[in-house]
C-alpha positions as CSV (number, residue, x, y, z in Angstrom):
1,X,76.4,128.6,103.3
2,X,78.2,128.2,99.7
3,X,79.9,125.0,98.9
4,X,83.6,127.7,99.5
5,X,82.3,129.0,102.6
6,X,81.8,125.1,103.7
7,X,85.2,123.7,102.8
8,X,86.9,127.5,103.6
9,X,85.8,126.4,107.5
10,X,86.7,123.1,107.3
11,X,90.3,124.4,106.7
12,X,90.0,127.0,109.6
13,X,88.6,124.2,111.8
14,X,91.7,121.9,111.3
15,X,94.0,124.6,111.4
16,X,92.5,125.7,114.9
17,X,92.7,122.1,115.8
18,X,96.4,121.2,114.7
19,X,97.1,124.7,116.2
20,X,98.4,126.0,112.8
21,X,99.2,129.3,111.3
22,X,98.7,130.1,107.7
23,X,100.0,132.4,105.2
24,X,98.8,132.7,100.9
25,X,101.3,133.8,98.4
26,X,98.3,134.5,95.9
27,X,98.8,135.5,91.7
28,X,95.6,134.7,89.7
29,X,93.6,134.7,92.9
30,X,94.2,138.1,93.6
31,X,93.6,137.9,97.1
32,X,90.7,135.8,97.3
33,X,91.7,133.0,99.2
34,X,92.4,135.5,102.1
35,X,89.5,137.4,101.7
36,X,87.5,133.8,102.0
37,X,89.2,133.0,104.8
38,X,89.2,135.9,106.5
39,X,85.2,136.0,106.5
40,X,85.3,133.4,109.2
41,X,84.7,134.5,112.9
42,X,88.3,134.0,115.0
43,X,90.1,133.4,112.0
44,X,93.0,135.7,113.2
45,X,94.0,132.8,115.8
46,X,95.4,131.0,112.4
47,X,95.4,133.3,109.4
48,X,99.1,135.6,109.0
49,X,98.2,136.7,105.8
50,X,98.3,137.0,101.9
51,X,100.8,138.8,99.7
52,X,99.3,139.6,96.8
53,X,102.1,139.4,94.2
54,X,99.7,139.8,90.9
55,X,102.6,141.0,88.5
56,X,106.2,139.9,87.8
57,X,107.8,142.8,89.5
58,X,106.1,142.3,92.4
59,X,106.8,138.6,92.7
60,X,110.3,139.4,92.3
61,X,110.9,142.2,94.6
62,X,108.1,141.0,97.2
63,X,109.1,136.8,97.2
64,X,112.7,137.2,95.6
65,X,111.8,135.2,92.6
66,X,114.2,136.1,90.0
67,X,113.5,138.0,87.0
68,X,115.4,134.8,85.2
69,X,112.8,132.4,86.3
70,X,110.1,135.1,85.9
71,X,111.1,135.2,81.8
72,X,111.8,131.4,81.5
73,X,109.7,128.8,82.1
74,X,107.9,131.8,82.9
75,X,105.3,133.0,86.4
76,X,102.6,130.1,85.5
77,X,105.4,126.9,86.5
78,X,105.7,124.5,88.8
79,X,109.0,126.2,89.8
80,X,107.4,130.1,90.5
81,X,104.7,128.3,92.7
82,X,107.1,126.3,94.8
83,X,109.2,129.6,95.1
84,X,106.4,131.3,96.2
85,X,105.1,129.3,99.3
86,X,108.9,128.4,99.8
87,X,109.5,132.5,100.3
88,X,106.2,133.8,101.8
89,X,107.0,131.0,104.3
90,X,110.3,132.5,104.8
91,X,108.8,135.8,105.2
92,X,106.4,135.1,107.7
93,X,108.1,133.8,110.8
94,X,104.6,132.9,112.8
95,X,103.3,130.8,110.1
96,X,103.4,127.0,110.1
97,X,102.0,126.5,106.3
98,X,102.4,128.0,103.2
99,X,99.8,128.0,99.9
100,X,101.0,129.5,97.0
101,X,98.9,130.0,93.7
102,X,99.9,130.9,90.1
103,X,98.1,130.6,86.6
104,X,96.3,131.8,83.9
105,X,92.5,132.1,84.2
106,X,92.1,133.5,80.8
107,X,90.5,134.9,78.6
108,X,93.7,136.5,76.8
109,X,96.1,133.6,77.2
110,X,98.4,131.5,75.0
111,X,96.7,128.4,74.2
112,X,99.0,126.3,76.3
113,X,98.7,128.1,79.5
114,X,94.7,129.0,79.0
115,X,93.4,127.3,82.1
116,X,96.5,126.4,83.9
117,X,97.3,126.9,87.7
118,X,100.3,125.6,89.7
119,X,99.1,125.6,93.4
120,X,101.7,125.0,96.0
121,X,101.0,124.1,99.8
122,X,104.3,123.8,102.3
123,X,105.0,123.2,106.2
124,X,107.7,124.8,107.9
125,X,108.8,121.9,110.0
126,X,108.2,119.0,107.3
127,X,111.6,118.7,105.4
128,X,109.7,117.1,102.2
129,X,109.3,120.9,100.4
130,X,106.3,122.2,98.9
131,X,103.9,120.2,97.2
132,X,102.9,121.5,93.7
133,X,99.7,120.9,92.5
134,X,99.2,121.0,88.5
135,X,95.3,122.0,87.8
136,X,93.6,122.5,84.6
137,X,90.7,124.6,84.2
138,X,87.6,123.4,81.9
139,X,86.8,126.2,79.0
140,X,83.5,126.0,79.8
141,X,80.7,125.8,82.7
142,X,77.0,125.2,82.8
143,X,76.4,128.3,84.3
144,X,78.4,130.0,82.0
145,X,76.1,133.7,80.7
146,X,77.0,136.5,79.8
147,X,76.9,137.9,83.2
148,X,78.9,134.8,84.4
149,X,82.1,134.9,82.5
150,X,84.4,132.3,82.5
151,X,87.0,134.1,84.3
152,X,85.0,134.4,87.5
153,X,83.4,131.0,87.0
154,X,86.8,129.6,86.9
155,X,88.2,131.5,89.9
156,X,85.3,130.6,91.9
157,X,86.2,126.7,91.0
158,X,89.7,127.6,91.5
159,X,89.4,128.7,95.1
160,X,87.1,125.7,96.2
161,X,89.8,123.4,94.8
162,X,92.6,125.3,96.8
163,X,90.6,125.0,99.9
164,X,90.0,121.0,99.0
165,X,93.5,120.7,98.7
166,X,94.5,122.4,101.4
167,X,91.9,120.2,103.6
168,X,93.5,116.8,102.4
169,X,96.7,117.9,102.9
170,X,95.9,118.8,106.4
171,X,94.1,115.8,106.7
172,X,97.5,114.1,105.7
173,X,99.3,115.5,108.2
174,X,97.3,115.4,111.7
């Protein structure tokens, strides 16, 4: 088992044992963290869902972010991640926790957002809001090749820091 299958069944562990549901608002992932999750035997116990809101229309019409926000400070913001998990969390009545993620993996981006992801992680019944989470990327990895570009090599990092933060915030909460 990977080092993201590991800590992706550590989460479904504590959410089975906290009796939590979870739903993913999910940009630069693309779905990923669901599909992770979803991989794990009895995972449907815990596991809502994941709208995939990729582009700007979609997080607006899908999460009611508005086009405003969308254009300034812009989708990768502390603000458009907090409105995500704030509104899939709305959205999905049976779900007890919300993770929301939005960035730039690269390779086409402005300077200043090359590398950056806002990752957001909410309870319905704790009246403290959604966390945000700043991470910054490296621009390079060992294992970087050809075959292994730094897109993927960052999304893979990405998701196992999701799933960390996830687990710590869990961890906070039982």
């Amino acid at each position: 088992m990977n080092k993201l299958d590991k800590v992706a069944r550590e989460v479904a562990d504590s959410l089975k044992s906290q009796n939590l549901n979870i739903v993913f608002a999910e940009s630069c992932t693309c779905g990923l963290l669901a599909a992770t999750l979803g991989k794990i035997p009895g995972i449907s116990q815990n596991f809502c869902g994941s709208a995939v809101t990729y582009q700007n229309d979609t997080k607006a019409n899908w999460l009611g972010i508005s086009h405003q926000i969308l254009e300034n400070p812009g989708p990768v913001s502390e603000i458009v991640a907090r409105l995500m998990a704030e509104n899939v969390l709305k959205k999905t009545p049976r779900a007890d926790v919300a993770v929301s993620v939005t960035g730039h993996l690269g390779p086409d981006a402005e300077k200043k957002l090359d590398g950056v992801v806002y990752v957001g992680i909410g309870y319905r019944k704790i009246e403290s809001g959604i966390e945000v989470t700043r991470l910054l990327l490296p621009d390079e990895y060992a294992e970087q090749t050809e075959d292994q570009s730094l897109r993927i090599l960052r999304l893979d990092d990405l998701l196992e820091q999701i799933f960390k933060l996830l687990l710590q915030s869990l961890a906070e909460r039982s």
